[in-house]
Structures are given as C-alpha cells and as structure tokens.
N, C-alpha and C positions, 0 to 999 in steps of 0.2 A: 338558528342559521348555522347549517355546518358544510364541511366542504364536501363532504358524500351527496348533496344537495345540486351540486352544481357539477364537480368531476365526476367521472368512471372510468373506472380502470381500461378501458380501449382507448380514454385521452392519454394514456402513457403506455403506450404500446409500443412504440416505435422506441423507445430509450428503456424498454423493459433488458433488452440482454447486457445493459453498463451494468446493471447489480449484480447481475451475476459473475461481470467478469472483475468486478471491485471486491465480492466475496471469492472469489477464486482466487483471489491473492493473499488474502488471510491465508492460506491454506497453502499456499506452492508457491518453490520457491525456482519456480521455470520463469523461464520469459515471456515476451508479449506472444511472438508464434505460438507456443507453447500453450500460453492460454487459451489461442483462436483456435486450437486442437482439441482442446478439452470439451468431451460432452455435455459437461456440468454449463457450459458457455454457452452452444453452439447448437445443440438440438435440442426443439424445445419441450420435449418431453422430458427430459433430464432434467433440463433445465430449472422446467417448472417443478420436480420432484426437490431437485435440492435447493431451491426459493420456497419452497413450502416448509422443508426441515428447518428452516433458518426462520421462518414466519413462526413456527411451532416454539423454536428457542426465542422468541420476540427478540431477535438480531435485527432492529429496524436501523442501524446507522447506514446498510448496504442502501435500501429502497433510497435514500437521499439521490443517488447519481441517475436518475427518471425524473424526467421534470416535462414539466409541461403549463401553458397559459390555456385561459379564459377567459370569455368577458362573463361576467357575473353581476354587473350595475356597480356602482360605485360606491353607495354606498356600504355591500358586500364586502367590496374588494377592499374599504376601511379596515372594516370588521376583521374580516380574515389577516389582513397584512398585522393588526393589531396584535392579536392572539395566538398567532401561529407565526412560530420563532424560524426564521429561513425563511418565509415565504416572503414573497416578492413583490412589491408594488411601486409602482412609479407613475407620481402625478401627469406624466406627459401621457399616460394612457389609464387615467381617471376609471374605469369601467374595466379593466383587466386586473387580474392577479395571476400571479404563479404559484404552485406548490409542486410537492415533491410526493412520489409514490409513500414515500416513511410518511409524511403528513396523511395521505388520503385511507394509507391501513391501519395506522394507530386508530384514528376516532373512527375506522369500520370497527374494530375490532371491540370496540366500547358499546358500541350500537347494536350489535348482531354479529356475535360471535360466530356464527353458521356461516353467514354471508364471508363472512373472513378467512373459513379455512378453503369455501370453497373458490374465492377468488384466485388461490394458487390452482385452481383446476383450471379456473379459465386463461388461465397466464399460459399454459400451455396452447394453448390456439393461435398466437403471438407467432408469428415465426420469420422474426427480422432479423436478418445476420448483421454482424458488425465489421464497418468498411471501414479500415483506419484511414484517415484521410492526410496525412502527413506525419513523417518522421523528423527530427532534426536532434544528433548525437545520440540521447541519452532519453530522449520525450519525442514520444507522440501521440499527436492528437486523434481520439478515437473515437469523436459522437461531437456532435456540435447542431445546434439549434437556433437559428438567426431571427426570428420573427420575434416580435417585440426589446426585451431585452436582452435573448438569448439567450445562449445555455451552454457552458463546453464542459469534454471530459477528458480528460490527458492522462495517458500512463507512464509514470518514472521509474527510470529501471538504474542501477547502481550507481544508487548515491547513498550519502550514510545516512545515520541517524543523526546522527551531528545537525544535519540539514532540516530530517524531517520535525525534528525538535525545533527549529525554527518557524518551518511552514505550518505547522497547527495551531501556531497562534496568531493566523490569518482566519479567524472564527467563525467570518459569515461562509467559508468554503466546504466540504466535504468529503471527508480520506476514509480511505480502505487501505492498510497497510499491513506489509507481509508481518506475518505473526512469529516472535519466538519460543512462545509456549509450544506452537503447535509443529513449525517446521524446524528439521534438523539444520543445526548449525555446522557438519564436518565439512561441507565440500565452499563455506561462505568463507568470505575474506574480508579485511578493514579498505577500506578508501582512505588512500595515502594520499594528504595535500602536495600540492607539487614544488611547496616552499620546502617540503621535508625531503622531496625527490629530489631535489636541486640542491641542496647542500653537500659541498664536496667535503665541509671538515670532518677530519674522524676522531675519535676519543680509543683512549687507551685504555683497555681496560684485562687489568694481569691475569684477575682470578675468575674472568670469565667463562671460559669454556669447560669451567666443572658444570655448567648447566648441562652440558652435554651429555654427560652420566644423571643428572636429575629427569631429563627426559625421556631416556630409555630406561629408569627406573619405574615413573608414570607409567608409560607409556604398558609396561607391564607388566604393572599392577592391575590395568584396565583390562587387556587380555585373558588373565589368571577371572579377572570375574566376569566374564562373558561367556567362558566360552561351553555352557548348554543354553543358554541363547537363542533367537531366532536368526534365519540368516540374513534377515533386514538387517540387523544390529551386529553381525558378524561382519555386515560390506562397511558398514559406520566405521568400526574397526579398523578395517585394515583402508578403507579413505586415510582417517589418520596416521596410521604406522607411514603414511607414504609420505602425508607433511611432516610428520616427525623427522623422520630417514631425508628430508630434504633440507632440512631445516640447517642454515648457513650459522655458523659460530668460529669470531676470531677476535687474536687479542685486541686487534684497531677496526672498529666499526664505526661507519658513515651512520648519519642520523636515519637511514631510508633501513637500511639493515638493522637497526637495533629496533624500529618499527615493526617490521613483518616477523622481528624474532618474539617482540611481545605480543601478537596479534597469536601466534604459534601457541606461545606458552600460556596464553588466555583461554584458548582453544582444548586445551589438556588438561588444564586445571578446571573447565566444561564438562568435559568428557568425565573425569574423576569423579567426579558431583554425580555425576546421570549414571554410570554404570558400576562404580566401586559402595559410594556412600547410598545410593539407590535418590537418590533427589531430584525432585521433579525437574524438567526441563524450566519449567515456568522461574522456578527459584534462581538453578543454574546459571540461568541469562542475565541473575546480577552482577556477576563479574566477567561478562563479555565487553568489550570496547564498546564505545559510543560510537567510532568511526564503522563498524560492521556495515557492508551493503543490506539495503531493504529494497523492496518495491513497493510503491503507493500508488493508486489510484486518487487522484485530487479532481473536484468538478464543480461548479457554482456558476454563477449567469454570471452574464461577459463584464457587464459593469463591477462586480465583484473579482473575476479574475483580471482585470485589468490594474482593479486596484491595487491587487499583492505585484504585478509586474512593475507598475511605477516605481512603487516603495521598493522592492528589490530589484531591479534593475539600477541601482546606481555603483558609484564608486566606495560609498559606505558600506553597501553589501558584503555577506562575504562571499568568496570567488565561488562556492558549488552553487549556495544557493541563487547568485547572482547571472552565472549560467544557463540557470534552468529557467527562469525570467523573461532571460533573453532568447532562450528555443521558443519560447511558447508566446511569445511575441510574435515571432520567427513567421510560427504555426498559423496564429490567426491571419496575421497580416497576408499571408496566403493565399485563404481564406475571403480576404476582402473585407472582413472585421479587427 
C-alpha cells in the first residue's frame, strides 16, 4: 500500500507554486511583492526548473506547504496516517487522508527514480498563480484549502528569530525560513521589543565612545581586504560604511540605543569574519543577534494551525509571537474558517 497508489501529482496542483515561494525564501531576503515578482514563483517553467534543482538536492522540507485530500477507504487512510509522519487523518472522515507533495516524492523517488525526476517536467504544466487572500500587519495569508480539514499557508515577514525559535516547536506545522548561510546580512536589522523602545532611563557610560574609533578601525580593515573583489561585495561594503557612519554613540544612552549600537557592532564583527578572516557566512552568523529579522513561510491544516493560535494567543505568550497568533486568526476568521 503506498501513497503513489492512490495520489498524483495533478492532486496537488493547485498548491504546487507555495513550495516554491517557501523555497524562495530560503534564498531572498525581499518581501512578499518581491517574491510574487520572482520567476522562480510565478512562471512555471522556471518554476518547475528550480523545483527540480531542489528535488535533484532531495530539499524535500519545501514540497510540505502542497497538500492535498483523498478518499482512499479507511482502512488505507489507517495505514497511511499511521506511517506517514504529517499526514492527516480524522475519524469524522474515516475514508480520507491528507498528504503532502514531500510525502508523495519521497516514496516516488524510492519507487522509480525516472518517474521522479521526470515529475518536475510535469510540474511545469501547472500554471496556477498565487492570490494572497489577506494581509494583517506583518502576515498574510497566501493559499488556503477548506474542504475536509483544510489546509493554510501564511507568510511572516519581520519578526525575529527570537520568535521563529519559538514557532518550530509547533512540530506538526511546516517552515521555510529565510536562510543566513545563504543570504547577506548588510542591509538586515534586529527587532527591537517595544519594552526596550519605551524605556526612557539612560546609563552612563564614560569610556564609551572610544568604540567610535574601534569602528572606523573595523570598518577598514574590511575595506583594505575587499577591495579586488567583486562589485557585489564592493556594494556590501559600502551598505556598511553607511551603518557605520550612522551609527549613534554617546556618554548617556537609553536602552533603545545601546540596542541598535550592538546590533551595529554584531554586524561588523560579521562582516570581519566574512571578508577580513575569509569565514564562511554560515559560521559568521554565530555571532549575529537572535533578535535579527527573517521571513518564514509557516503551513499545516487548519486544525493544526489553530492549535499553535490557541496556545499562543494568550496573555502568557510573548508579545511578537502572540501577534502573529492573533493576525492569523485575524486571517482565517476572514475567511469564514
């Protein structure tokens, strides 16, 4: 009994461009517009070009945000729900199960290797744009599925990681999140709580502003080893000389300023690592803040995302994550779900 038995890849047709715009965030560090611009999203011969590269890297966590129901008899729909970790079953519909595109390529891929690579050929025949269907702040909802138990997919745009640290250990759900290995960190910034924004006391602090020569010391030092370079890595550059050259330093600092000053100097001490010591980006991004903005792509059926909005929508929450909760609440309810 397997699921290639019962699914085919035309049953997830219609939610085939969320994986790509979930892996299109591994990779860019644009916004939601941004993405709905990108060919990699949006035409699906591209599309399916770079859903094939990523099937070649067996990147299967993207195919997750494709979902789609069946009826396949019940006792199938046991089997399956039993075996197959995420997929979906609910006694109120005894004879259905759900799965996910990541379920139905894996065990292709076990089966008939051929049929596999040539499935990313037929992925291109697919050519269904993606209609966001509501915004609220910081989330919107951009694919959603009502029949049985549903299915939604939300994009989160600046929040930290502070948060997404939180929301991945909402397990039965499924993330695509912006990468640091991959994308540059000069033009990102921390999310500052707004308990650190709202603090008026300031501290004193005498021997501070010799930082201010320790960062135009960095600063180029980093210069002196760039510069035969490419001009990608020239514009990084001087992105940063610009946060440098902005960078606020004084003897009495508010707790909101001594934040964005070490968001700054995390930022330098980055850059150092990647273009002085020659060190991978990947390494680098150990001494980046937790608070730094990402974007995620989050999606699971409704009963599952409902469940992470309960549990974080309260007053125990904390404020970003509890937020976001409450937009995607916001979102369904909408929706009429």
């Amino acid at each position: 009994m397997k699921i290639t038995d019962f699914f085919s890849l035309e049953d997830f047709s219609r939610t085939i461009p969320f994986t790509a715009l979930g892996a299109r965030v591994c990779y860019n560090d644009g916004d939601l517009q941004s993405l709905l611009n990108d060919p990699r999203v949006v035409d699906k011969q591209t599309r399916a070009g770079f859903l094939s590269k990523l099937g070649n890297y067996k990147h299967f966590s993207v195919f997750s945000h494709s979902f789609a129901y069946k009826k396949v008899g019940e006792l199938n729909a046991l089997k399956i729900a039993a075996t197959k970790f995420k997929s979906h079953y609910n006694p109120k519909y005894p004879d259905v199960i759900g799965v996910s595109l990541r379920h139905y390529l894996e065990e292709l891929l076990e089966i008939d290797p051929q049929q596999y690579l040539k499935a990313f050929e037929k992925i291109a025949e697919f050519d269904v744009p993606i209609n966001p269907l509501g915004q609220k702040e910081n989330v919107s909802l951009i694919g959603l599925i009502t029949e049985y138990d549903g299915y939604a997919v939300f994009f989160i745009d600046k929040v930290s990681r502070t948060l997404t640290h939180q929301l991945v250990r909402h397990t039965a759900l499924n993330f695509s999140q912006r990468s640091q290995r991959y994308v540059k960190e000069e033009e990102n910034f921390c999310i500052i709580p707004p308990s650190v924004k709202e603090s008026q006391q300031t501290v004193d602090l005498k021997s501070i502003e010799t930082l201010k020569d320790l960062f135009s010391e960095i600063l180029q030092i980093i210069k002196n080893s760039t510069d035969n370079t490419s001009q990608t890595v020239k514009d990084s550059i001087q992105t940063l000389e610009k946060r440098v050259n902005s960078v606020y330093i004084s003897k009495s600092m508010t707790a909101y300023e001594i934040a964005k000053l070490y968001d700054e100097l995390s930022q330098l001490i980055y850059d150092l690592f990647v273009h002085y010591f020659k060190i991978k980006r990947e390494d680098a991004r150990f001494f980046l803040p937790n608070g730094r903005r990402t974007t995620i792509v989050v999606s699971g059926t409704l009963s599952w995302i409902k469940d992470f909005i309960q549990k974080r929508n309260t007053p125990h929450a904390q404020w970003e994550i509890r937020s976001v909760a409450q937009q995607m609440q916001k979102l369904l309810e909408e929706q009429g779900v």
